[in-house]
Biopython code that builds the backbone (N, CA, C, O; Angstrom):
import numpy as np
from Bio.PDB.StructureBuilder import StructureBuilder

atoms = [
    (1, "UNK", "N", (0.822, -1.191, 0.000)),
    (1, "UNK", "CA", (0.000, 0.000, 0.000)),
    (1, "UNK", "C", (0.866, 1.255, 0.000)),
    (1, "UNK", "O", (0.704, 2.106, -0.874)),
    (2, "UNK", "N", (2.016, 1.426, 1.203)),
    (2, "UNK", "CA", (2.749, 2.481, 0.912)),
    (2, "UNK", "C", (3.554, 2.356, -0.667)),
    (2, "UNK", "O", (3.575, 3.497, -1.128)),
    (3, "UNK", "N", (3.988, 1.710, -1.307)),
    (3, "UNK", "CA", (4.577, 1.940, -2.833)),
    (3, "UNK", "C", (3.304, 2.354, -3.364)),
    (3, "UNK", "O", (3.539, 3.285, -4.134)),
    (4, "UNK", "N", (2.176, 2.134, -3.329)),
    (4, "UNK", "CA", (1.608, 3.040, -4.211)),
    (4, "UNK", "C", (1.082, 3.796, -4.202)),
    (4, "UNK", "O", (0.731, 4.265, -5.285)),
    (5, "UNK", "N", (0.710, 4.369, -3.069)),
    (5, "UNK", "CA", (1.065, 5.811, -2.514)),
    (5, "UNK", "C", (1.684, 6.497, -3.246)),
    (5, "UNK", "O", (1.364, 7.338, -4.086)),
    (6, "UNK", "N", (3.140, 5.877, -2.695)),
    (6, "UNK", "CA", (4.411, 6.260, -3.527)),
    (6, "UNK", "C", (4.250, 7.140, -4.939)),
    (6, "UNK", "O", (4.289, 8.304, -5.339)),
    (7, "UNK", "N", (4.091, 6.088, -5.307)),
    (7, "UNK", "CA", (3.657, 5.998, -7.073)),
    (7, "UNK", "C", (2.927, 6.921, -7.327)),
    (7, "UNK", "O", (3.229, 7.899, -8.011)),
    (8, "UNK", "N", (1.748, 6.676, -6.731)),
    (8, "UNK", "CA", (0.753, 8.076, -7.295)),
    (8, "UNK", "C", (0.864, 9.126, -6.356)),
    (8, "UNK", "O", (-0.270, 9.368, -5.943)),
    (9, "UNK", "N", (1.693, 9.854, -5.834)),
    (9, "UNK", "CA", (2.073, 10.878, -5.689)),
    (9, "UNK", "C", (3.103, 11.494, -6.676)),
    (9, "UNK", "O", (3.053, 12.600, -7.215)),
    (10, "UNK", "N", (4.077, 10.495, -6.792)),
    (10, "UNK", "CA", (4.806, 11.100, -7.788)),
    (10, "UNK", "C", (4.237, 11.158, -9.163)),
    (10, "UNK", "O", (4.743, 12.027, -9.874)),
    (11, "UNK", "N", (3.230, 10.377, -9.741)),
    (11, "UNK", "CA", (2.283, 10.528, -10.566)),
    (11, "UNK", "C", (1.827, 12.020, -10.677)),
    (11, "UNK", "O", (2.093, 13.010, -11.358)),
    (12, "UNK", "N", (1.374, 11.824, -10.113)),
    (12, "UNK", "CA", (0.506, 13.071, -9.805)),
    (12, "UNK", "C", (0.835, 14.596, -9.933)),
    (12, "UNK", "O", (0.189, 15.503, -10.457)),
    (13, "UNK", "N", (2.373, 14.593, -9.113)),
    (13, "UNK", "CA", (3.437, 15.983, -9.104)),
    (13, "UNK", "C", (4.077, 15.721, -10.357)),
    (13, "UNK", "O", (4.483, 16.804, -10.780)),
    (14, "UNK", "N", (4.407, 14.637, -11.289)),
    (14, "UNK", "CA", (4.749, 14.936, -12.598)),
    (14, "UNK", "C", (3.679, 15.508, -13.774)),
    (14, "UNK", "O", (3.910, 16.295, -14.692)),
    (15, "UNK", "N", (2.534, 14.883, -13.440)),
    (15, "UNK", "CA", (1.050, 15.067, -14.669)),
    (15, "UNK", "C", (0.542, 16.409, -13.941)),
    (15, "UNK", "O", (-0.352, 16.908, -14.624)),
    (16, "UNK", "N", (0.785, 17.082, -12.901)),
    (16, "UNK", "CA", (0.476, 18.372, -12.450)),
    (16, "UNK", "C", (-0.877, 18.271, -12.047)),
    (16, "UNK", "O", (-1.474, 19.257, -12.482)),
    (17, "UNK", "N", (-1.718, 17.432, -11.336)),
    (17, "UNK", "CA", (-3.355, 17.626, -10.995)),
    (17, "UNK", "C", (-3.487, 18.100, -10.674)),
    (17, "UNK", "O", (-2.709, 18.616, -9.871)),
    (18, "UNK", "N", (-4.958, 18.604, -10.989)),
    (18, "UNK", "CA", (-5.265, 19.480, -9.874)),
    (18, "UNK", "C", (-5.655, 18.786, -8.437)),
    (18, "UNK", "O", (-5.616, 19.334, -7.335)),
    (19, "UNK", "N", (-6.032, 17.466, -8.732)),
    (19, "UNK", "CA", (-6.377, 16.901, -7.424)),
    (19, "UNK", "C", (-6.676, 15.318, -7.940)),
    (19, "UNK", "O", (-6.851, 14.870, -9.073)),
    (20, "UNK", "N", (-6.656, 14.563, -6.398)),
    (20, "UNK", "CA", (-6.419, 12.865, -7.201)),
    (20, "UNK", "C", (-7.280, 12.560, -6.094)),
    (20, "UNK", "O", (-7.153, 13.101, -4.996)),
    (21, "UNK", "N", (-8.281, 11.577, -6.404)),
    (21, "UNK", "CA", (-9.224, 10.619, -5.283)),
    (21, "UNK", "C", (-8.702, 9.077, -5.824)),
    (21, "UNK", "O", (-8.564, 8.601, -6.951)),
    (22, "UNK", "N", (-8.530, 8.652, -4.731)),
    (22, "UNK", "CA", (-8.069, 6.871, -5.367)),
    (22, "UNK", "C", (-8.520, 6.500, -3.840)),
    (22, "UNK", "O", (-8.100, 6.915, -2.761)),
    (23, "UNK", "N", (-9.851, 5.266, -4.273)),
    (23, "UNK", "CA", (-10.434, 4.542, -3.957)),
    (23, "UNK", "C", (-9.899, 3.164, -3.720)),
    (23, "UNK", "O", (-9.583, 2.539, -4.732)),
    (24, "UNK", "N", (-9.717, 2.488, -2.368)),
    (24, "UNK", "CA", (-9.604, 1.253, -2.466)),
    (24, "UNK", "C", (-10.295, 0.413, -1.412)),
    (24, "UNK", "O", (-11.226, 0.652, -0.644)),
    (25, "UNK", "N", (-9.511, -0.678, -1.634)),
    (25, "UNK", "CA", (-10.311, -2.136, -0.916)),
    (25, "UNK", "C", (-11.045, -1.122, 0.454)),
    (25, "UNK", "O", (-12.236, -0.814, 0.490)),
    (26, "UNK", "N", (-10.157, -0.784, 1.354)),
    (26, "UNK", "CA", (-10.483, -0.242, 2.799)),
    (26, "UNK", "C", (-10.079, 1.186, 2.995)),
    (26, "UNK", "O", (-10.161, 1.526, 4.175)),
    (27, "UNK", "N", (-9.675, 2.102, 2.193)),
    (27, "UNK", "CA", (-8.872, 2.814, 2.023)),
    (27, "UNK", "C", (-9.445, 3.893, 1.175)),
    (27, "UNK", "O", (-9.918, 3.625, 0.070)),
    (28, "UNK", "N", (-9.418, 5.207, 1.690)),
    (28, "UNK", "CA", (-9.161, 6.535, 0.582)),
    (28, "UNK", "C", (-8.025, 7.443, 0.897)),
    (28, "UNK", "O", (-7.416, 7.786, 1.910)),
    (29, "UNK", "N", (-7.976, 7.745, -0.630)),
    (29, "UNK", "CA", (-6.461, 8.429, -0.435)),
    (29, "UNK", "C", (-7.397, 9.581, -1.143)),
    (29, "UNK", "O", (-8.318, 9.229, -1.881)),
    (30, "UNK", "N", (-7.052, 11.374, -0.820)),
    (30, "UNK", "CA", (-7.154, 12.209, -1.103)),
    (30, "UNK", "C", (-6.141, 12.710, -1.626)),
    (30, "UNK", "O", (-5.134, 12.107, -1.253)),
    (31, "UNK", "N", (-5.848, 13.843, -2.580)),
    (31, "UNK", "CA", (-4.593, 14.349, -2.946)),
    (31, "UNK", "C", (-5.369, 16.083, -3.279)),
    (31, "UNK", "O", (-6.392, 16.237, -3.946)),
    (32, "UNK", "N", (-4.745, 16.967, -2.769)),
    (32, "UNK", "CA", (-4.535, 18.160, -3.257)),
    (32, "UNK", "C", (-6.232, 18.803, -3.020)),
    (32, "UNK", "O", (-6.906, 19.361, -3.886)),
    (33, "UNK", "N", (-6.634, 18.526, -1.598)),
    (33, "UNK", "CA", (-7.871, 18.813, -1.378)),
    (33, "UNK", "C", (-7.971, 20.248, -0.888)),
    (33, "UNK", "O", (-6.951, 20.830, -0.518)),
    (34, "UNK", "N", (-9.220, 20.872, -0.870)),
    (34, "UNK", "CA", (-8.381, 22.564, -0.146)),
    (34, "UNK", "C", (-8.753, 22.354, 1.392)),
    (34, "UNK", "O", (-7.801, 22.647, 2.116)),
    (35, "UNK", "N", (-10.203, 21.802, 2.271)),
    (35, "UNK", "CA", (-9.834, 21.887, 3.492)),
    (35, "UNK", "C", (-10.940, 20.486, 3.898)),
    (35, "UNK", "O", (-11.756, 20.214, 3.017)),
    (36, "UNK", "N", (-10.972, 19.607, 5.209)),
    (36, "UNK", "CA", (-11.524, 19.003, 5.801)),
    (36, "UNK", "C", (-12.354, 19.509, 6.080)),
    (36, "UNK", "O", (-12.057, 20.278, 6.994)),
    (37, "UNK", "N", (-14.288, 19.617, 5.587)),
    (37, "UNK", "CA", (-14.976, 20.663, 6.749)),
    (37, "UNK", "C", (-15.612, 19.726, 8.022)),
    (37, "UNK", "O", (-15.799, 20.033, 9.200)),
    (38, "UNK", "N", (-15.936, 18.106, 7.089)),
    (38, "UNK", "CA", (-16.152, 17.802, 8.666)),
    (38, "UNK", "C", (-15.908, 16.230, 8.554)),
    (38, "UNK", "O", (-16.336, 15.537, 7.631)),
    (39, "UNK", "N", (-15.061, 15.716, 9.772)),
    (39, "UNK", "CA", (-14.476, 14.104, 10.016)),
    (39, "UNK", "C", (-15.280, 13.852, 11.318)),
    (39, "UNK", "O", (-15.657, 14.501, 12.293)),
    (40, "UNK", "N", (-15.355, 12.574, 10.843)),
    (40, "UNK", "CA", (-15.346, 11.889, 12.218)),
    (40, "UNK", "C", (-15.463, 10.053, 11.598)),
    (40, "UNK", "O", (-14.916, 9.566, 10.609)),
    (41, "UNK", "N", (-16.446, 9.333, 12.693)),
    (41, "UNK", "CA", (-16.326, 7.925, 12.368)),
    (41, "UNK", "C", (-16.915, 7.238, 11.189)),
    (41, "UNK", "O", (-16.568, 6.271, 10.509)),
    (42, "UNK", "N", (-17.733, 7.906, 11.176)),
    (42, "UNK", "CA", (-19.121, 7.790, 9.574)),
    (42, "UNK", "C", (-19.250, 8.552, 8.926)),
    (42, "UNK", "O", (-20.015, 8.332, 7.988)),
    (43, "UNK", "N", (-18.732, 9.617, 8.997)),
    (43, "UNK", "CA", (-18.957, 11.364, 8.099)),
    (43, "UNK", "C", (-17.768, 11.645, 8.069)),
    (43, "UNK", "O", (-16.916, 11.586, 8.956)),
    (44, "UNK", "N", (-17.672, 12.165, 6.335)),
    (44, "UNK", "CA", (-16.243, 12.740, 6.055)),
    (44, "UNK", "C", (-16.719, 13.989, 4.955)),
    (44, "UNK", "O", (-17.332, 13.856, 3.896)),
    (45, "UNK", "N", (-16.352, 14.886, 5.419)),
    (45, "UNK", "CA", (-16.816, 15.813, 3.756)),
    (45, "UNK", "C", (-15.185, 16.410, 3.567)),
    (45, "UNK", "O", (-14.411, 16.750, 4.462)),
    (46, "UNK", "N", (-14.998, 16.408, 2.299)),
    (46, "UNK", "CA", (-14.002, 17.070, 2.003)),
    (46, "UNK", "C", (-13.978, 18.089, 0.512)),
    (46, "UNK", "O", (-14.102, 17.841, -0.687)),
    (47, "UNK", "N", (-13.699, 19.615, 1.503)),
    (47, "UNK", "CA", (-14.018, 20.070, 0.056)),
    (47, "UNK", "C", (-12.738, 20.336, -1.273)),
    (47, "UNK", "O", (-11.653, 20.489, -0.711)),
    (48, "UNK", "N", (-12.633, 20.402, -2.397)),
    (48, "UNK", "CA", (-12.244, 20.583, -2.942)),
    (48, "UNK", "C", (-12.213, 22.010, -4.042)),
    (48, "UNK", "O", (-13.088, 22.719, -3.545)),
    (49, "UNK", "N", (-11.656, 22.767, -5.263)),
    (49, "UNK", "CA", (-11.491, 23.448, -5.525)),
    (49, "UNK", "C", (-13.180, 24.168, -6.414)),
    (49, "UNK", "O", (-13.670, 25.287, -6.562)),
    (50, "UNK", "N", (-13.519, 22.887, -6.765)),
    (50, "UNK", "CA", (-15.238, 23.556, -7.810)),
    (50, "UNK", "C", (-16.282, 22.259, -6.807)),
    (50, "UNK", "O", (-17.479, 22.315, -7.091)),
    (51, "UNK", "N", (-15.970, 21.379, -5.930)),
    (51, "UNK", "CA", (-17.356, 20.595, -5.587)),
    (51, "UNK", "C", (-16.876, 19.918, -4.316)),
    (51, "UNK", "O", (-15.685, 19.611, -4.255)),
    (52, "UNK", "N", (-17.586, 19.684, -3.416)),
    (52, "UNK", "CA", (-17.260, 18.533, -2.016)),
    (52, "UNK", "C", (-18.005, 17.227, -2.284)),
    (52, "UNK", "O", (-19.112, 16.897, -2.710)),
    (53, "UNK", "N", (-16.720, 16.539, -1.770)),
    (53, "UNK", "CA", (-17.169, 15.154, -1.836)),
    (53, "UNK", "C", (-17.197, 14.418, 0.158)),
    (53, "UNK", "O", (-16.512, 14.424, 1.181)),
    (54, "UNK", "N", (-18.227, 14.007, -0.271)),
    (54, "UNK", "CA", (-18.987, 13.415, 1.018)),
    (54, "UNK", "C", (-19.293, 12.059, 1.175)),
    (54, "UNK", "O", (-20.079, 11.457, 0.443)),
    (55, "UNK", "N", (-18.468, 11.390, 2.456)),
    (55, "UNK", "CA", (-18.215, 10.117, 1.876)),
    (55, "UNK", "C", (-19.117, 9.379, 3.219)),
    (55, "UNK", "O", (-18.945, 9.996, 4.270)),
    (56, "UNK", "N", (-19.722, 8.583, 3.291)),
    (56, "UNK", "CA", (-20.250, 7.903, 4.329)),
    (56, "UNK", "C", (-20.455, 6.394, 4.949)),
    (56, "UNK", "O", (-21.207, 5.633, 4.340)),
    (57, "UNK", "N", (-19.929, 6.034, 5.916)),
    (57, "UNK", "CA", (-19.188, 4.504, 6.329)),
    (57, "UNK", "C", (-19.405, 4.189, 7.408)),
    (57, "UNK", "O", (-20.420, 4.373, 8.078)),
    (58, "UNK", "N", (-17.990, 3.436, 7.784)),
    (58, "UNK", "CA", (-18.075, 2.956, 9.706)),
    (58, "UNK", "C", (-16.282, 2.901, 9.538)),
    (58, "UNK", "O", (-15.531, 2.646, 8.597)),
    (59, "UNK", "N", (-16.097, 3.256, 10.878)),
    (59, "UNK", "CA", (-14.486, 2.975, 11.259)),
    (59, "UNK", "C", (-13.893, 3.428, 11.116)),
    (59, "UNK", "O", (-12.744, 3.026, 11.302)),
    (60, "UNK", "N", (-14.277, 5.170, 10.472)),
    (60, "UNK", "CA", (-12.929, 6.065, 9.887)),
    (60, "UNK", "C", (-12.014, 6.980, 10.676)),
    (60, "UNK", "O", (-12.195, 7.902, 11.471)),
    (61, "UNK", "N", (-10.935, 6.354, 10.138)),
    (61, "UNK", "CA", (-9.773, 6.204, 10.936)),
    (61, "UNK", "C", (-8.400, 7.173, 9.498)),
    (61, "UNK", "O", (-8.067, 6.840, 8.361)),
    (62, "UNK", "N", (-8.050, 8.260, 10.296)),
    (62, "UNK", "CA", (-6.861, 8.674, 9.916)),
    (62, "UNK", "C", (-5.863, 7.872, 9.832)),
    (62, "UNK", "O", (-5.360, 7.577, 10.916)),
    (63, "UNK", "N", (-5.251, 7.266, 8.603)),
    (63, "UNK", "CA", (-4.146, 6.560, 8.972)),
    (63, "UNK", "C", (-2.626, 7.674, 8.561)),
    (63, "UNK", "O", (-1.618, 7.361, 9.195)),
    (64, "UNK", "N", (-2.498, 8.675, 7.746)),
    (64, "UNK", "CA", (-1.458, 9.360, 7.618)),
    (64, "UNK", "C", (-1.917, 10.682, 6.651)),
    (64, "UNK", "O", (-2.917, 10.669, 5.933)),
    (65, "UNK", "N", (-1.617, 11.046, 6.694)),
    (65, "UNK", "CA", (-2.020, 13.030, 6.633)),
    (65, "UNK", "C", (-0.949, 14.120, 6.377)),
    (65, "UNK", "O", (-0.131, 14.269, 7.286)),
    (66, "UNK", "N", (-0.827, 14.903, 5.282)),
    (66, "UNK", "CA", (0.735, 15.129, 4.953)),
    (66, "UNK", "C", (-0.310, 16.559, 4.504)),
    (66, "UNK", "O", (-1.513, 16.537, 4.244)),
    (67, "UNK", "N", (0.469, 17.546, 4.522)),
    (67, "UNK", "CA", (-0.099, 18.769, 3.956)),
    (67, "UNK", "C", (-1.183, 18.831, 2.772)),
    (67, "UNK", "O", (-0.422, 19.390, 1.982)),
    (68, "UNK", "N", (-2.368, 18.691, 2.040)),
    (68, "UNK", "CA", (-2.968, 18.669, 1.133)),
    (68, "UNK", "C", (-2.938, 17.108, 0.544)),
    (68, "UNK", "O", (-2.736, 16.844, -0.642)),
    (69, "UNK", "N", (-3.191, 16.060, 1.660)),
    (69, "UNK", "CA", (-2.751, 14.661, 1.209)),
    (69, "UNK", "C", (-3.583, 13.996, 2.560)),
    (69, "UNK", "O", (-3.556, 14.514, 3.677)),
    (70, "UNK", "N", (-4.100, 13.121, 2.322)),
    (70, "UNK", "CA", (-4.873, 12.154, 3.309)),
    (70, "UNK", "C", (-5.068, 10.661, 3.039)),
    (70, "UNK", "O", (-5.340, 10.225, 1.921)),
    (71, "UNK", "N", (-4.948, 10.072, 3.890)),
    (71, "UNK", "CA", (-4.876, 8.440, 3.621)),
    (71, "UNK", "C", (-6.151, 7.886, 5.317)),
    (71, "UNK", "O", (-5.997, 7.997, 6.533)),
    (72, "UNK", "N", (-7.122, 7.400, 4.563)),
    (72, "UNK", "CA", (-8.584, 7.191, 5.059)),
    (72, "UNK", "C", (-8.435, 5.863, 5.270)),
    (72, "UNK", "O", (-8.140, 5.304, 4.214)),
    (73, "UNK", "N", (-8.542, 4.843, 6.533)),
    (73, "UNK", "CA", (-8.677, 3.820, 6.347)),
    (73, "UNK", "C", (-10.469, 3.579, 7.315)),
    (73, "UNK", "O", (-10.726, 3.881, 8.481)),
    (74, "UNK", "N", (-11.298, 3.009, 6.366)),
    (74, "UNK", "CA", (-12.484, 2.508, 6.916)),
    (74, "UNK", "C", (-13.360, 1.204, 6.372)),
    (74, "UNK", "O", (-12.970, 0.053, 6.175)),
    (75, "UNK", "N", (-14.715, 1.801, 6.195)),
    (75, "UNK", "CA", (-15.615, 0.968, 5.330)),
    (75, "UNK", "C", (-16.567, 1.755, 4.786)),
    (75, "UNK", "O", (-17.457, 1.960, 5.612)),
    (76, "UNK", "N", (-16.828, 2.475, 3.374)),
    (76, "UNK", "CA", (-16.672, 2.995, 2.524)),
    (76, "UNK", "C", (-17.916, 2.676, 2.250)),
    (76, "UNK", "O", (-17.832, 1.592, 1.673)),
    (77, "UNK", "N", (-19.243, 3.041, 2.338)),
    (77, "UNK", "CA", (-20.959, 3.063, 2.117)),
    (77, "UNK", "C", (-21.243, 3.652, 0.838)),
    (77, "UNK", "O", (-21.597, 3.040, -0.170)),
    (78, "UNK", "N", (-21.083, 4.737, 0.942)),
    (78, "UNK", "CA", (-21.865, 5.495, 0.141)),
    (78, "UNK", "C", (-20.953, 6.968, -0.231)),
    (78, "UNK", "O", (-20.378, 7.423, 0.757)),
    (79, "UNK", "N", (-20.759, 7.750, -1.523)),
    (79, "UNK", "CA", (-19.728, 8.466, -1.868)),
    (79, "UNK", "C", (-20.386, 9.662, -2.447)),
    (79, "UNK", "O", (-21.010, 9.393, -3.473)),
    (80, "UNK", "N", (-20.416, 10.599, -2.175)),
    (80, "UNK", "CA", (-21.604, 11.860, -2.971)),
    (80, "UNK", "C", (-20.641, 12.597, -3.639)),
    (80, "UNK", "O", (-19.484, 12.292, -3.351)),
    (81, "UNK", "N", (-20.832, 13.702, -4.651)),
    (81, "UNK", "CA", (-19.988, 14.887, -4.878)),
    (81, "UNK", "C", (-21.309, 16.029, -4.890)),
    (81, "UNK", "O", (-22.445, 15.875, -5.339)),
    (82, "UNK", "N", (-20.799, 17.010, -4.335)),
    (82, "UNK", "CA", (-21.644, 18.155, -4.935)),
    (82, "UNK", "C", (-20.884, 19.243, -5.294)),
    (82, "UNK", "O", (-19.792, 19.571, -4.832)),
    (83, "UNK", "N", (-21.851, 20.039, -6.565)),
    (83, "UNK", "CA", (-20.574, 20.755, -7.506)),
    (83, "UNK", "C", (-20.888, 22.188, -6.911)),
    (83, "UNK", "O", (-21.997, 22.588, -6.559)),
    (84, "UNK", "N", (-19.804, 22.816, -6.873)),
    (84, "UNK", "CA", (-20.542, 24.213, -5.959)),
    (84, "UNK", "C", (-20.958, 24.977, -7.505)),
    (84, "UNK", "O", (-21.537, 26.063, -7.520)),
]
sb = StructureBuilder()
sb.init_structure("model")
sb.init_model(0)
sb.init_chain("A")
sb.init_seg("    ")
for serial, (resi, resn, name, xyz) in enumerate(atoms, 1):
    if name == "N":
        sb.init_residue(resn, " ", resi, " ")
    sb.init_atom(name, np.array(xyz, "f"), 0.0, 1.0, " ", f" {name:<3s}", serial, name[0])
structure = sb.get_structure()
């Protein structure tokens, strides 16, 4: 899991995104989000530059957090975007 992290970060800072969501088994990784407005165990909104995405589960758990970078480990329900 950390190599591909890895990977798509440096992905990412070479192709210049504006922002990266990568979805997995137990796991969300955020990249280049502008702020957290609200966390906790079942509720996550995170907004981004034109829409927030709102994610809803059980177990969510910060696993590592780097300036404009987040790594989500839970169980992953239901996924909204809304476009501002």
């Amino acid at each position: 899991m950390i190599l591909l992290n890895i990977k798509t970060t440096l992905v990412n800072f070479i192709k210049d995104q504006d922002y990266y969501i990568g979805i997995y088994q137990d796991h969300l990784y955020l990249y280049q989000y502008n702020s957290i407005e609200t966390f906790n165990s079942n509720y996550l909104c995170v907004s981004f530059p034109n829409f927030k995405i709102i994610i809803t589960g059980q177990d969510f758990l910060v696993q590592k957090m780097l300036k404009e970078e987040i790594l989500i480990k839970g169980v992953i329900q239901d996924l909204k975007i809304e476009y501002a």
